[in-house]
C-alpha positions as CSV (number, residue, x, y, z in Angstrom):
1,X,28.7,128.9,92.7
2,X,26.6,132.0,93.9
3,X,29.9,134.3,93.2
4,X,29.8,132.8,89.6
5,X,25.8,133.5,88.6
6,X,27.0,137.2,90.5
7,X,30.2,137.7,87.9
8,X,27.9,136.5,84.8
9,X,25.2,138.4,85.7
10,X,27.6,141.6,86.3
11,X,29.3,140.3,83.0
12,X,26.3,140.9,81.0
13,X,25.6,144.3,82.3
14,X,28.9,145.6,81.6
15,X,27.7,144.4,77.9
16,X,24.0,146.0,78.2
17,X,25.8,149.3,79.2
18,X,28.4,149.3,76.3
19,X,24.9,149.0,73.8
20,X,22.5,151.5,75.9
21,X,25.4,153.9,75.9
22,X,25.4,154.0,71.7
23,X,21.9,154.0,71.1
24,X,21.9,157.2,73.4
25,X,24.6,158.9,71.4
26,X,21.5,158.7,68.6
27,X,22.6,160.4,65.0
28,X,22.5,163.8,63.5
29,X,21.0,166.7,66.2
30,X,21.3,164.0,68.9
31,X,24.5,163.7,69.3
32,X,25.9,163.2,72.7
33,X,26.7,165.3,75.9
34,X,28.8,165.5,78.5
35,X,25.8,164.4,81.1
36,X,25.2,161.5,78.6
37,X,28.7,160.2,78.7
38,X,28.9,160.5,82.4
39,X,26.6,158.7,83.1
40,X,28.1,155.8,81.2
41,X,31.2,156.2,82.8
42,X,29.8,155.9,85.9
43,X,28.3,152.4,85.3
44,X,31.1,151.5,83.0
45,X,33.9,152.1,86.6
46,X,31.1,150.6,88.7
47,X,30.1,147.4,87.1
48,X,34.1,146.9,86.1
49,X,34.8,147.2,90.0
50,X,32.3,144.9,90.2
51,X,33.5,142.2,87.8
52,X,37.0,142.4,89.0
53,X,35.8,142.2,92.6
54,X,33.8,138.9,91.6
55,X,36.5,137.4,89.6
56,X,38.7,137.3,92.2
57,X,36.4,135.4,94.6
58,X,35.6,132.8,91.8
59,X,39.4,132.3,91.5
60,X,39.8,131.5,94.9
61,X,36.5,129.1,95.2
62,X,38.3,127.6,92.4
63,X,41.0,127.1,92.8
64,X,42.3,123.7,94.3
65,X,39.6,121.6,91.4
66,X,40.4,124.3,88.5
67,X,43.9,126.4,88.7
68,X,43.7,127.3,85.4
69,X,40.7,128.6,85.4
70,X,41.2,130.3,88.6
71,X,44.2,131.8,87.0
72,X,42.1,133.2,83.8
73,X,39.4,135.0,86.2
74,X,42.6,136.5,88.1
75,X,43.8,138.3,84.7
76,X,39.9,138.7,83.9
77,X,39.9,140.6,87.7
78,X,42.7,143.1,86.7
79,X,41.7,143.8,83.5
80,X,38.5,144.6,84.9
81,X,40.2,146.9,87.6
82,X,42.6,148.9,84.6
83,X,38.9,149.6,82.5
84,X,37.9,150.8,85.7
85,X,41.2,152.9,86.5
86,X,40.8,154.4,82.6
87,X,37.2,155.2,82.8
88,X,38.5,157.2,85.6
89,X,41.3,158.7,84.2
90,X,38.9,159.9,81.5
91,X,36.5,161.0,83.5
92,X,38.7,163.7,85.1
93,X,40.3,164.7,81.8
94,X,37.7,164.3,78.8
95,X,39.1,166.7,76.4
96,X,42.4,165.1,76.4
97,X,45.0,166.9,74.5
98,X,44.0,167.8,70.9
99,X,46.9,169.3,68.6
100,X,45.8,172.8,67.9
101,X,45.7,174.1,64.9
102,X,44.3,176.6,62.3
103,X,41.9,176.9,59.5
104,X,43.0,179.1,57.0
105,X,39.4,180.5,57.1
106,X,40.6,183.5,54.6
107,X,41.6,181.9,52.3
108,X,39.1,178.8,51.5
109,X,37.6,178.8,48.1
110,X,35.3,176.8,46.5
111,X,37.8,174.6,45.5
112,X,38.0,171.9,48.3
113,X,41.5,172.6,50.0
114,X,42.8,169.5,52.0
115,X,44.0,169.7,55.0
116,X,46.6,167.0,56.3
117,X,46.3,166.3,60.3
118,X,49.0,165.0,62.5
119,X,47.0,161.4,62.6
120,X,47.3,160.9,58.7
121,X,43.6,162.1,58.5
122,X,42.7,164.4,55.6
123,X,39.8,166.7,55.7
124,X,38.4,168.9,52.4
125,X,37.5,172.0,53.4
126,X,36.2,174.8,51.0
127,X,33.5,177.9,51.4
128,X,31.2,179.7,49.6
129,X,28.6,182.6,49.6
130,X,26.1,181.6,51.6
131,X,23.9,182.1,55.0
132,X,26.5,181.0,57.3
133,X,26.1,177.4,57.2
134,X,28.7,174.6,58.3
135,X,28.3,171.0,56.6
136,X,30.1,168.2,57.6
137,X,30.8,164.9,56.4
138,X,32.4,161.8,55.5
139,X,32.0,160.4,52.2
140,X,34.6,157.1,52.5
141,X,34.4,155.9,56.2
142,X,31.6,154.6,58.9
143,X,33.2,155.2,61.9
144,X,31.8,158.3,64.1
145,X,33.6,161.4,63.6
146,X,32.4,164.9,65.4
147,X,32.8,168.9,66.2
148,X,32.8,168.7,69.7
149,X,32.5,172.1,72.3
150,X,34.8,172.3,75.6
151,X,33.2,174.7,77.8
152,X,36.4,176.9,78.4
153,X,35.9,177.3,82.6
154,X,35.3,173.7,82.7
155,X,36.5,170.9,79.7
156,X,34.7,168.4,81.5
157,X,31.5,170.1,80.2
158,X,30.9,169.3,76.5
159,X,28.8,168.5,73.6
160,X,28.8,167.6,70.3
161,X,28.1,170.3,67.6
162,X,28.1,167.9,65.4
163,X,28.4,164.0,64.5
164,X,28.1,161.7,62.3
165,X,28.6,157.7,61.8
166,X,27.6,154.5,59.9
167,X,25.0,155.6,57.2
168,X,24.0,159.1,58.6
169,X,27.0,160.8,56.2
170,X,26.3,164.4,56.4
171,X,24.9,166.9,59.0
172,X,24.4,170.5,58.5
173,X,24.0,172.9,61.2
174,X,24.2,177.8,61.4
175,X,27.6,178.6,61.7
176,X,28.4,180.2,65.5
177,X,31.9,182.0,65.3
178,X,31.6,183.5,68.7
179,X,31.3,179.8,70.4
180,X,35.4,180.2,69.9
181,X,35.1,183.0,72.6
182,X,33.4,180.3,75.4
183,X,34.8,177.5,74.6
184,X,37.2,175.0,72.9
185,X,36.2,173.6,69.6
186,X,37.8,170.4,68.3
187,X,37.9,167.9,65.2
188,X,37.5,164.6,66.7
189,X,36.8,160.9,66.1
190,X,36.6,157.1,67.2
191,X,40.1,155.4,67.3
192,X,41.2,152.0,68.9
193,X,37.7,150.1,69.9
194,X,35.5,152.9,69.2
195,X,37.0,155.3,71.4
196,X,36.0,158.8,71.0
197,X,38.8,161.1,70.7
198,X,39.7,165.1,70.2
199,X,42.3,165.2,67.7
200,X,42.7,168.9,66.8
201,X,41.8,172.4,68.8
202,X,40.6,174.8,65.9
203,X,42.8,178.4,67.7
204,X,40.8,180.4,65.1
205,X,37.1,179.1,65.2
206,X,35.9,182.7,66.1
207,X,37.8,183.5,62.5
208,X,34.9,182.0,60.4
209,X,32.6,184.9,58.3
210,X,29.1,184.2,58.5
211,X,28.5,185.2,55.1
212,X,30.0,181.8,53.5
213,X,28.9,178.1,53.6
214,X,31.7,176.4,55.0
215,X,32.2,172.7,54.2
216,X,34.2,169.9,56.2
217,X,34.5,166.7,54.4
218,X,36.4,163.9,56.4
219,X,38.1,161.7,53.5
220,X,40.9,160.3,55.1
221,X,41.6,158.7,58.7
């Protein structure tokens, strides 16, 4: 019975770390970080070790009076032990492998020109004179979609240029060309249960002109 207040306590945590990790990815100029997302993984491979290690005693106390429940915590145990074995598998490899691609920076216009990903996502993009300002948005959708920077001498090193999700539909942030010489800068969003993930390397970020607005509207994923 003490294994079984362990697993539900553990149970719960793995929960309470799921919710502390989005209220830290925050909205608009506080988006997350590669620090903030390690940290989450972290607790996410601990307390999963954790709950498959638990699950797997309970099954055993249990059993001879309750097989099939002893059978249900097994599954529950490796389940546990594959989150665990992704969060690690992530954790080594966070940038993943985008499809890269280019913005035909030269040749934007006003007119929003859309631009069909590999995915079936479709993004407007257009320009005008301006300050060197980058807005971007999503006008149909709630899930979170971001600009996200790989630092070149180590992709496990990140941060999000940009983000946005739910009702925050629009951020707008100076335009840095030269980050394209440092590091990798990619188009990315939330797929299957929220997962963040890099969809496209921009090859040509370092190709934008500072003397146009550039705008990046998400429409379609």
């Amino acid at each position: 019975m003490k294994n079984l207040f362990k697993l539900t306590f553990s149970c719960l945590m793995l929960v309470l770390t799921n919710s502390l990790s989005a209220q830290d990815a925050g909205k608009g100029s506080n988006c997350v970080t590669s620090s903030i997302a390690n940290k989450t993984i972290e607790q996410v491979i601990n307390t999963s070790l954790e709950v498959s290690e638990l699950s797997l005693d309970v099954a055993k106390e249990m059993f001879i009076e309750y097989p099939a429940a002893a059978v249900a915590l097994a599954v529950t145990a490796l389940a546990m032990y594959e989150i665990a074995e992704i969060a690690k598998a992530f954790q080594g490899n966070q940038m993943g492998k985008p499809v890269p691609v280019n913005i035909p920076f030269s040749d934007l216009t006003a007119s929003p020109m859309k631009w069909n990903g590999s995915d079936g996502d479709v993004i407007e993009v257009s320009k005008k004179p301006g300050s060197g300002k980058l807005v971007f948005s999503q006008e149909n959708g709630n899930w979170w979609k971001g600009i996200v920077a790989f630092d070149k001498s180590n992709t496990n090193e990140w941060y999000e240029i940009m983000c946005v999700y739910d009702d925050h539909k629009a951020m707008q942030m100076n335009l840095t060309p030269n980050l394209g010489d440092t590091h990798f800068v990619t188009l990315s969003k939330a797929k299957f249960m929220g997962v963040h993930t890099n969809m496209y390397l921009i090859n040509n970020w370092n190709e934008a002109d500072i003397s146009y607005d550039y705008f990046f509207n998400w429409v379609k994923d």
